[in-house]
Every structure is written in structure tokens, then in C-alpha cells.
C-alpha positions as CSV (number, residue, x, y, z in Angstrom):
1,X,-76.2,194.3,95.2
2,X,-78.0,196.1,97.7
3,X,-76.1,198.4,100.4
4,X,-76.6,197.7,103.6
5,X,-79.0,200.9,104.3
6,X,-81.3,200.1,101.4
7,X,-81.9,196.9,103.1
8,X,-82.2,198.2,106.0
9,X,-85.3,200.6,104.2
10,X,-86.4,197.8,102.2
11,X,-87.1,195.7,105.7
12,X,-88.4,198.7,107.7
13,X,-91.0,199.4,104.5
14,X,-91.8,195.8,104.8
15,X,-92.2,195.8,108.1
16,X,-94.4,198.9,108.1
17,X,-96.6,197.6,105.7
18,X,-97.2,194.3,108.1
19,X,-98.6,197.0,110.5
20,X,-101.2,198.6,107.7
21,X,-102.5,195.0,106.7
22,X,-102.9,193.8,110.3
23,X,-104.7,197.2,111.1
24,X,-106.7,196.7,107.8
25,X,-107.2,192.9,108.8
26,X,-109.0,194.3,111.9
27,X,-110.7,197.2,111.1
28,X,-111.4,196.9,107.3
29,X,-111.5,201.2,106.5
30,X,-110.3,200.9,102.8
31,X,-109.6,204.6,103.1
32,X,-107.1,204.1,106.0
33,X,-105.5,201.3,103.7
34,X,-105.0,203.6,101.4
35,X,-103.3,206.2,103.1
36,X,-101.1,203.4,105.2
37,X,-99.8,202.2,102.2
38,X,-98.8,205.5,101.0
39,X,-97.5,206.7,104.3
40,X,-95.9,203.1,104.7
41,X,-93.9,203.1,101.2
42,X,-93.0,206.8,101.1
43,X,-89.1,206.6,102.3
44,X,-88.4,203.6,99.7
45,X,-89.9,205.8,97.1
46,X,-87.9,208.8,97.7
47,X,-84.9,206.7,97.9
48,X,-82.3,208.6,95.1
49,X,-81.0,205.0,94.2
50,X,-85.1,203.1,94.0
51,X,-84.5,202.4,90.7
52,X,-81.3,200.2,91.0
53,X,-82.9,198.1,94.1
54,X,-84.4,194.9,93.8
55,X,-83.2,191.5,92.0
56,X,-85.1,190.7,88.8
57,X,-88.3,188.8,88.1
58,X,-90.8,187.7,85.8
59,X,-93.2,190.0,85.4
60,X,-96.8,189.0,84.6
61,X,-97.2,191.4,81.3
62,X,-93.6,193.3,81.3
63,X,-90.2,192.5,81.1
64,X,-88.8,195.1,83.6
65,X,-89.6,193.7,87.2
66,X,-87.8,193.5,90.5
67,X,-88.6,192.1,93.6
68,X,-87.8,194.7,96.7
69,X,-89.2,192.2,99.0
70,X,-91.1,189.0,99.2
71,X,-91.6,186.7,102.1
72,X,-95.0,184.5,100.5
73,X,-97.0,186.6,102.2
74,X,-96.0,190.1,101.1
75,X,-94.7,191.6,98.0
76,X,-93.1,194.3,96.8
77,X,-92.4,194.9,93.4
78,X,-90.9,197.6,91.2
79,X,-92.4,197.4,87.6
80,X,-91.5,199.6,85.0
81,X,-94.7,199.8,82.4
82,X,-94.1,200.1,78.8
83,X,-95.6,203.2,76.9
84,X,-98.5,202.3,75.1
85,X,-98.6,198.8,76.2
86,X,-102.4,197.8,76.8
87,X,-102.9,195.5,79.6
88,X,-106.0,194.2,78.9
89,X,-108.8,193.6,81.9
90,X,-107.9,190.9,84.2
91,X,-108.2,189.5,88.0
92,X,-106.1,188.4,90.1
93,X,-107.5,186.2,93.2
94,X,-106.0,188.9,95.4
95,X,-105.7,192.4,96.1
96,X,-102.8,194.4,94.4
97,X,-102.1,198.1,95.3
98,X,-100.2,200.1,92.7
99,X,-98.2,203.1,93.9
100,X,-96.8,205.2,90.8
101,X,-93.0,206.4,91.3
102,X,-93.0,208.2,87.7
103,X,-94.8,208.9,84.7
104,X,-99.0,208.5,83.9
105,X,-101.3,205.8,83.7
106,X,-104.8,205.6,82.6
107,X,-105.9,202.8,84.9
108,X,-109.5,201.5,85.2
109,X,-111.6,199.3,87.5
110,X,-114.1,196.9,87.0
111,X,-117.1,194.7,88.8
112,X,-119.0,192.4,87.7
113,X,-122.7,193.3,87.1
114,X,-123.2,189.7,86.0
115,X,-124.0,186.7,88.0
116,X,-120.8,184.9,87.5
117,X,-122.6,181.6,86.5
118,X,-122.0,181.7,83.0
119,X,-118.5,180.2,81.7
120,X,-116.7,182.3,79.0
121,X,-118.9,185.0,79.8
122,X,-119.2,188.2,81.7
123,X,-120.8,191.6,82.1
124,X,-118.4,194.4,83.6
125,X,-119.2,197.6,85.1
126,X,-116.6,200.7,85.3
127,X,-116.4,201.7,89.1
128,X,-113.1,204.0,89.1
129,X,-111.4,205.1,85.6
130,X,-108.8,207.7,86.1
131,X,-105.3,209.2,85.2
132,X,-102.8,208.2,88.0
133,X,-99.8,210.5,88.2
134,X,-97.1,210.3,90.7
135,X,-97.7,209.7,94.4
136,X,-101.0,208.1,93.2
137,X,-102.1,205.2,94.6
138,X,-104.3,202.5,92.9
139,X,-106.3,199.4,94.3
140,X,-108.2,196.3,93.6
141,X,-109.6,194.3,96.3
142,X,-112.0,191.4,95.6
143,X,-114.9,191.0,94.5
144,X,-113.8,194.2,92.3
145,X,-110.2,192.8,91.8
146,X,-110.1,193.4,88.3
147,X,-108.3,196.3,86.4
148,X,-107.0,197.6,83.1
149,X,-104.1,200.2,82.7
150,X,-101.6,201.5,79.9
151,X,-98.7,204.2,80.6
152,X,-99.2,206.9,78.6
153,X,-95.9,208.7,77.0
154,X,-93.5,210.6,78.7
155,X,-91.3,209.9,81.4
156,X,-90.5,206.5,81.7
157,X,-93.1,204.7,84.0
158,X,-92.8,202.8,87.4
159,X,-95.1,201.8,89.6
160,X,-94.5,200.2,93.1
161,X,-96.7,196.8,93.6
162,X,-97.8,195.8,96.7
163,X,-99.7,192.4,97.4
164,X,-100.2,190.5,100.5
165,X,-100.1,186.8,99.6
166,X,-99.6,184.6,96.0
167,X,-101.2,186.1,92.8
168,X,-103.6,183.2,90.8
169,X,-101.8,181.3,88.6
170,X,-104.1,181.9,86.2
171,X,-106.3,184.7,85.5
172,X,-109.5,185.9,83.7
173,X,-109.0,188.2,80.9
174,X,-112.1,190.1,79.9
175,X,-113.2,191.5,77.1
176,X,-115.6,194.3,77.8
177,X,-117.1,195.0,74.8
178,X,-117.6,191.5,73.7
179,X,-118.7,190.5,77.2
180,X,-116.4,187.7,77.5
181,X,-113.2,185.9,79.2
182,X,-110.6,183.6,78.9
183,X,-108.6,181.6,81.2
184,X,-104.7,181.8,80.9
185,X,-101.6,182.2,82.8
186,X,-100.0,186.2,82.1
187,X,-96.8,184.5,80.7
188,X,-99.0,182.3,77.8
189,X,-101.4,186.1,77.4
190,X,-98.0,187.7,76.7
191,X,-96.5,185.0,74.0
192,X,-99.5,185.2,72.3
193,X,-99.2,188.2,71.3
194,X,-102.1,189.6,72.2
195,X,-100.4,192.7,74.4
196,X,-101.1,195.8,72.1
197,X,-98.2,198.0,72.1
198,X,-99.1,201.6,70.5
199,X,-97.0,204.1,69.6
């Protein structure tokens, strides 16, 4: 159950964030959405007590997902990602901003270099591949709203999602070395199986 303060954080963070997307809504500098995220989020992420917050989910790919906030057009999230766990490259039909609270992630983001037309198929080229760490702040934003990540070992991993609006209900997964996609919802991708967990 949340206390009454860490509601009262949870709503201002919310509310801050309304602010950053109107501002972004109007002047469209990705760098200054960016930083407004960051500066938005950084009380709720220093809270001593982040970790307990929230009231559980589904995740898309995990098991470990809370809603902070959601109001159909924003939402917070706290995901905690699995070591080793390869999400594979998808979209989403929205943007999604990833803040890490704790551990690494190798997280990687695609466009596509092909023409679209082709169902089944599609050519993807790397435009940011890096190591996120704490405080780091990751984006996708259509047309290049398509990403890859796994947590790498160590601490355990959590990451603070942000999205204004209603994630697809079904998404492209890519394979980028066969050049190819399917279509499926992330709850049939992650009873398939097909989630690669390494040690």
C-alpha cells in the first residue's frame, strides 16, 4: 500500500512529466525531452522505498512489473529485467523512454533501411547501440521505435518506463540477421519460448 507521501511523489512526477510532453508536443527538441524526463523522474527515483511502490502488472517480456502511475495517457512503470534475458528486436506503435534505477543494459536501436512494403520482411539499421548504466536514459520514438536490450549480470536490474499513450497490441519482432518479422502479441512471444535466457 502506498503512504500517503509516495503518492503524493508519484502524482507530482506524473504531473511533471505532463509538462515535458506538452513542451515536447510544441517544440519537438528530442534533446530537451531527454533531459525533462530525467529531471522530471529524478525525486521518484531516489525515493529509499522505489522498489516497494507500485501495484503489479503484466509485463510485456518479464514477470516483475508495477505500475507507479497510469492514467491511458501516461505510464509509468517499474520493470525489473532479468539477467541474461534477450529481448529480441521489436516496435511498439509508440514511444517508450527507459530510465535505469540499477544495474547494466546493453540496449540497441534500430531503423528501417527497407521500404516497409514487403510483409515478413525487413532490413534494419543500428542507429544507437550502447551500455546503459544508472541515471541513463534510453528512447525510441517512431519511425525508429524499435529496440533490443538484455541486463547484463550484477546488480539486480530496474529500469523506470515511461510512455505517453497505449502500447500496440501486437508488435513486430525482427530478426536482424535473417532480415525478417513476425507479428505477435509479447504475452504469446513469451509462452513460446522463444525468450533466451543465458547464464
Amino acid at each position: 500500500m502506498l503512504h500517503r507521501q509516495d503518492d503524493q511523489l508519484t502524482r507530482h512526477t506524473a504531473q511533471a512529466l505532463m509538462a515535458v510532453l506538452e513542451r515536447y508536443d510544441l517544440d519537438r527538441d528530442a534533446a530537451g525531452l531527454r533531459a525533462g524526463l530525467l529531471r522530471a523522474t529524478e525525486r521518484l527515483r531516489a525515493a529509499p522505498d522505489l522498489y516497494q511502490l507500485g501495484v503489479k502488472r503484466e509485463g510485456n517480456h518479464i514477470n516483475n512489473s508495477k505500475y507507479l502511475y497510469y492514467d491511458g495517457q501516461l505510464q509509468i512503470t517499474l520493470d525489473e529485467l532479468p539477467h541474461g534475458m534477450k529481448i529480441p528486436a521489436h516496435d511498439h506503435g509508440i514511444w517508450e523512454a527507459l530510465i535505469l534505477c540499477s544495474g547494466r543494459v546493453t540496449h540497441t536501436v534500430y531503423e528501417r533501411a527497407d521500404d516497409g512494403n514487403t510483409d515478413g520482411y525487413a532490413d534494419l539499421r543500428i542507429i544507437e547501440d550502447r551500455i546503459c548504466s544508472p541515471g541513463d536514459i534510453a528512447m525510441v520514438v517512431p519511425p525508429a521505435d524499435i529496440h533490443a536490450f538484455t541486463a547484463l549480470p550484477g546488480d539486480r536490474t530496474f529500469a523506470m518506463t515511461i510512455i505517453g499513450g497505449k502500447y500496440a497490441d501486437t508488435r513486430r519482432y525482427y530478426s536482424v540477421e535473417s532480415k525478417s518479422y513476425v507479428v505477435r502479441t509479447p504475452k504469446a512471444l513469451r509462452e513460446s519460448g522463444a525468450l533466451e535466457t543465458s547464464a
